[in-house]
C-alpha positions in Angstrom: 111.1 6.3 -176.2 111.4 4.0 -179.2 108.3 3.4 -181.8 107.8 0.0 -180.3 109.4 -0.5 -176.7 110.0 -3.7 -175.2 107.0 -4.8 -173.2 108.7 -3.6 -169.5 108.7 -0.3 -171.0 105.4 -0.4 -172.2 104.3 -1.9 -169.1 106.1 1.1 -167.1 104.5 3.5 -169.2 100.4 2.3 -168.7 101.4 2.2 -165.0 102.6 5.7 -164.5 99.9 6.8 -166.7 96.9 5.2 -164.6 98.7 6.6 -161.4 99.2 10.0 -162.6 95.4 10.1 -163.8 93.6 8.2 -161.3 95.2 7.1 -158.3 95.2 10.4 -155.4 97.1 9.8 -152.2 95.7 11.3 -148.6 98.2 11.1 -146.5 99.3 7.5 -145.5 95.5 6.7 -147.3 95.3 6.4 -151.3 92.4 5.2 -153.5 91.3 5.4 -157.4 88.9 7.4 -158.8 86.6 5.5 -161.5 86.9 8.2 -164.3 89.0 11.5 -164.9 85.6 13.2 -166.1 81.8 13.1 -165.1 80.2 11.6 -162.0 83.3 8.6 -162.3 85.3 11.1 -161.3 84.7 10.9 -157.5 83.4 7.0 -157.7 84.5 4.3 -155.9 85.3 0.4 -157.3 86.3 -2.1 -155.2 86.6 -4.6 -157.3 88.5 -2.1 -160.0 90.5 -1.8 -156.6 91.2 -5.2 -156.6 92.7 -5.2 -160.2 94.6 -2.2 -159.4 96.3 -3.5 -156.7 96.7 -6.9 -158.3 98.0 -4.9 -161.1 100.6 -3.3 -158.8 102.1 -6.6 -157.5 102.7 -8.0 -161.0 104.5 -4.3 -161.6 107.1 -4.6 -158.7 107.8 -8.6 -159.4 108.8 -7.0 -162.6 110.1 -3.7 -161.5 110.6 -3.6 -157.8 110.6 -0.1 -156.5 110.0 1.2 -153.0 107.5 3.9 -154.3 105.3 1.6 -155.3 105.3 -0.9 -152.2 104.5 2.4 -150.2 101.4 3.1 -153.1 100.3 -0.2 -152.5 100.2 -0.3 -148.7 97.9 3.1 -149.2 95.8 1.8 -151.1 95.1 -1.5 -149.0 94.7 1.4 -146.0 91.8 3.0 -148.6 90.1 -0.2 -148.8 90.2 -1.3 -145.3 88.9 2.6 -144.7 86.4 2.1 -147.4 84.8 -1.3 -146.1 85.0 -0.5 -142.6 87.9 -3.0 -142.5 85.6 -6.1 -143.3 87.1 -6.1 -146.7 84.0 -7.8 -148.2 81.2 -6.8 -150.1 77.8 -8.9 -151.1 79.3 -9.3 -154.5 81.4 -13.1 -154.0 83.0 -12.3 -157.5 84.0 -9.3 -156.3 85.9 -10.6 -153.0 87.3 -13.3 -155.1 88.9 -10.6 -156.7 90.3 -9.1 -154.2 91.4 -12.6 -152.6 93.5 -13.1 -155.7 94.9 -9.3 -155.4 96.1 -10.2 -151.4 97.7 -13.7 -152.6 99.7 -11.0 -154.7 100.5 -8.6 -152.4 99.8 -9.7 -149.1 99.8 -13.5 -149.6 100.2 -14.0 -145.5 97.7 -11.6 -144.3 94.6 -12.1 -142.3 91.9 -10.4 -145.1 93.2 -13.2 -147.7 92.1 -16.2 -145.4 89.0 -14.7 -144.5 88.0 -14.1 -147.7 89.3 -17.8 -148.5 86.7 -18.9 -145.4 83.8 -16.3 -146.5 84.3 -18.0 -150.1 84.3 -21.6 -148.5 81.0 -21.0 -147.2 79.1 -19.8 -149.8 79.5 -22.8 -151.8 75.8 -24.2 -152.5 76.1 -28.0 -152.7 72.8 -28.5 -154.3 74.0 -26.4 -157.5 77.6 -27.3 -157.0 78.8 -23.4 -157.1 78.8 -20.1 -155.5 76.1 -17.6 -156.4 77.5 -14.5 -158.2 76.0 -13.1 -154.8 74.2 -13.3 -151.3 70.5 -14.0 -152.2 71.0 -15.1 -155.9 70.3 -17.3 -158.0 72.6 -16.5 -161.0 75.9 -18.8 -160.3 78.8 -18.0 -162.7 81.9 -18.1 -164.5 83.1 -14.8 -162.8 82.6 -15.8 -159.5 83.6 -19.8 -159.4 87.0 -19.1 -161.8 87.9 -16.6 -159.3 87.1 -18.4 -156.1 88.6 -21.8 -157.1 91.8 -19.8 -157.5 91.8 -18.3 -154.2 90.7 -21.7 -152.6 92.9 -24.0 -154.6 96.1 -23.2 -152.4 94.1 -23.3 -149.1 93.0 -26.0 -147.1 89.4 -25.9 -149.0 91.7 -27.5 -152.4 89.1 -29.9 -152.8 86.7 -27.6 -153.3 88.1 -25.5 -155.6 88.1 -28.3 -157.7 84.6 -28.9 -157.3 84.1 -25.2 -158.7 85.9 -25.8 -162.2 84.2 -29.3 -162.6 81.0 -27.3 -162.4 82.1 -24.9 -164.7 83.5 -27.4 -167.2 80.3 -29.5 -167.0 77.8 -26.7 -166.8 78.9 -23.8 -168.7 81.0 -24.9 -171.6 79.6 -24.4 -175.2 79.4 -27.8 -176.9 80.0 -26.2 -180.3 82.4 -23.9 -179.4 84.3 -24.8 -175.8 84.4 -21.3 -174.9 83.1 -20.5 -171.2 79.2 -19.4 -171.6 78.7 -16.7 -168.6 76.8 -18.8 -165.8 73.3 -20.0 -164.9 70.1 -19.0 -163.4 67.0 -20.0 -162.3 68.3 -23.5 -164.7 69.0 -21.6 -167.7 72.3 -21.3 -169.2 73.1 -18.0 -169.9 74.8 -18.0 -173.3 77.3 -14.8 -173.1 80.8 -15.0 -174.1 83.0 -13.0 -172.6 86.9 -12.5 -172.5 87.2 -12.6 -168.6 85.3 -15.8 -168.2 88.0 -17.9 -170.3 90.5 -16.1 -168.0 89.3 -17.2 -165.2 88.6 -21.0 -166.4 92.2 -21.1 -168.1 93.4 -19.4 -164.5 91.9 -21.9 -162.5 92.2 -25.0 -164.5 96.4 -24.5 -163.6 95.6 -23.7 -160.1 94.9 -26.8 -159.6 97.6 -28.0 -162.2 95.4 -29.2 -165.1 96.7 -28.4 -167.8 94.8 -30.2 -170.7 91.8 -28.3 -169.3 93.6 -25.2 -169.6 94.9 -26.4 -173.0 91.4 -27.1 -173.9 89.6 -23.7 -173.1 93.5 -21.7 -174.7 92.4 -23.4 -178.3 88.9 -22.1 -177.9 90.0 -18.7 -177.3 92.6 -19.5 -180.1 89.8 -20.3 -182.9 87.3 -17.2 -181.3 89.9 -14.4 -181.6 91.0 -16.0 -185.5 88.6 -14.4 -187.5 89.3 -11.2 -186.0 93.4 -11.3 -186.5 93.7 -12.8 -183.1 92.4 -9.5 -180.8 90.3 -10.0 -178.1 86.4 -9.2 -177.9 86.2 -5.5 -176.9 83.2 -4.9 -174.1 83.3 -1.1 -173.9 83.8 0.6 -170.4 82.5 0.0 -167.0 83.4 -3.2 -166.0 83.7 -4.6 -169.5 87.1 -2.7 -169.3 88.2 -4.7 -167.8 87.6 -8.2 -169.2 90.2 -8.6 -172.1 93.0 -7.5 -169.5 92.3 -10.5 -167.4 91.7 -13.0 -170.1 95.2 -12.0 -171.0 96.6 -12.4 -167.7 95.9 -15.6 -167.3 96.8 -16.3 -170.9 100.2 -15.0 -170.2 100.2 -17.8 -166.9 99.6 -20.1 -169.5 102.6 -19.2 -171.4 105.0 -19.7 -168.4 103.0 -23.2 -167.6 102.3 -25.1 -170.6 104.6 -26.7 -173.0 105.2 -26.1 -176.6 103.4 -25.1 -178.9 100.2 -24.1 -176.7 103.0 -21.9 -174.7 103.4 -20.0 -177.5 100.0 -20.0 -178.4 99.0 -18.6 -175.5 101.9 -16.1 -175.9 101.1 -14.6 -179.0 97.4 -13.9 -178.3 98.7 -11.8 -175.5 101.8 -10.2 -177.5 99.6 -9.4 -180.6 96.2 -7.9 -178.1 99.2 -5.6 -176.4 101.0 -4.4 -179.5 97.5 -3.6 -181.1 96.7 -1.6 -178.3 99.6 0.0 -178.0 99.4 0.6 -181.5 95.7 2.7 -181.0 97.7 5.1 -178.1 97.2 8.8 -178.2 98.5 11.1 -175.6 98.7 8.6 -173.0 95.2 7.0 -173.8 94.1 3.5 -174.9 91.2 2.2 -176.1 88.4 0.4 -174.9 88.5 -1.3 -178.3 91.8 -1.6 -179.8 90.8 -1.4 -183.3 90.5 2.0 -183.5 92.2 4.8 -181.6 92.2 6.1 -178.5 90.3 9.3 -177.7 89.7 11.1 -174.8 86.1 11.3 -174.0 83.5 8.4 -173.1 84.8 4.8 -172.3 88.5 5.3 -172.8 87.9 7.7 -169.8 87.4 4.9 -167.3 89.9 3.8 -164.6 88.7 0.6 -166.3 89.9 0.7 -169.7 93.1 2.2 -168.9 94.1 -0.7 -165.9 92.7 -3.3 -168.4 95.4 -2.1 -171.0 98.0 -1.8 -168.2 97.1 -5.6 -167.0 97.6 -6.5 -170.9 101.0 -5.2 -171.0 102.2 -6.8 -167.5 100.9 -9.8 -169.0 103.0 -9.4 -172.1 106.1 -8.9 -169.6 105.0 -12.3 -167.7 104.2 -14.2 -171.4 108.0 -12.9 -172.3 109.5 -14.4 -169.0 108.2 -17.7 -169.8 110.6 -17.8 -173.3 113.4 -18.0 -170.7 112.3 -19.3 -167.5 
């Protein structure tokens, strides 16, 4: 393989490399383990589920294979196994989730409109969002972005755009216009993080508005600058996962917006996926990609290694947009 492969190969290679590690097939039945090492070994995520099968639909639009349609359908056979076919959990961020991994790959099945219906009613008009989760009262980014997505299509459009207004008018940093993390019990919560300008840049073109996506792009723009344009790292766990989606929406963004903000939004995500693969050893990446990988701790997690892969899909995607 060359020093610097084009991004399908790159993308090909984080794929098989997740798979190979962490993906384990049981018959007509597959699932992911959350870690090659440690108790993670034998965990179960659902909504790193989500990501991985999301994940798997942006690999075959770019690389159809019948392999990985056949992976896929396992793995939506592990989930309905693993949630006694409900395909819900109390977490709404987390069946947002996995609502936008159907619309991927299984965009006419009967899990995505329930979740679009379970999503629907959890909407809480006196705050003007959904709670992160049943009995809460924290309402945020991570849930709304991803729920106004999988509404914004369906019958419930309206609403989705009921969510990002929220979001817009409760949660964006005056100073900054970066995405604060949510709200509860009437206080802002002031975390930034790389997954909730994803999900507002995601949404905000679900519904085909692009100066609002335009708006939240140069904030992510002017964040990332001092830092030579790379992403916040959050560490493992779920944080893994964060700068992945933040650059999967970016590299929407690249295929939907015009001129220079395309290519704005295109060169964060090149520059995050060259640095990472950049900090690859034996297969790894990073959690942070400012240093190598190494194989121990974080860089250990199902997590970190699928939020690398989602980077370089994205890259593939941001590429497409210089000629579609």
């Amino acid at each position: 393989m060359d020093a610097t492969p084009p991004a399908q190969q790159r993308a090909a290679a984080a794929e098989n490399a997740v798979i190979s590690a962490y993906v384990h097939r049981y018959g007509p039945v597959a699932w992911a383990h959350a870690s090659t090492a440690g108790d993670g070994s034998r965990t179960w995520h659902y909504w790193w589920h989500a990501h991985l099968v999301h994940a798997l639909a942006e690999a075959e639009r770019h690389r159809p294979s019948a392999a990985r349609r056949r992976l896929i359908g396992g793995l939506l056979r592990g989930i309905t196994l693993r949630t006694a076919g409900t395909w819900i959990t109390p977490f709404y961020d987390d069946i947002a989730w996995m609502g936008l991994a159907l619309a991927e790959a299984r965009p006419r099945g009967h899990a995505r409109a329930r979740i679009a219906r379970i999503l629907a009613r959890a909407y809480d008009p006196a705050v003007g969002a959904l709670p992160w989760r049943t009995g809460s009262v924290l309402y945020n980014a991570p849930a709304n972005g991803p729920a106004a997505m999988v509404l914004a299509p369906s019958r419930h459009r309206a609403l989705a755009g009921r969510l990002t207004a929220w979001i817009a008018e409760t949660l964006d940093d005056p100073a900054t216009g970066l995405v604060r993390d949510g709200i509860e019990h009437g206080a802002v919560r002031p975390d930034l993080w790389t997954y909730n300008q994803g999900v507002a840049i995601g949404a905000a073109l679900a519904l085909g508005d692009r100066p609002r996506a335009a708006a939240v792009l140069h904030a992510v723009e002017r964040w990332c600058a001092p830092d030579d344009g790379l992403f916040r790292a959050a560490g493992g766990g779920d944080g893994g996962l964060f700068a992945g989606i933040l650059a999967r929406y970016l590299a929407v963004a690249a295929t939907r917006l015009d001129g220079e903000d395309a290519e704005r939004a295109r060169r964060l995500v090149r520059h995050n996926a060259d640095a990472l693969w950049a900090a690859r050893r034996d297969g790894l990446f990073p959690a942070d990609p400012r240093r190598e990988a190494r194989p121990e701790g974080d860089d250990l997690d199902l997590s970190v290694q699928l939020g690398a892969w989602i980077t370089f899909e994205s890259a593939v995607t941001a590429s497409a947009g210089l000629t579609s």
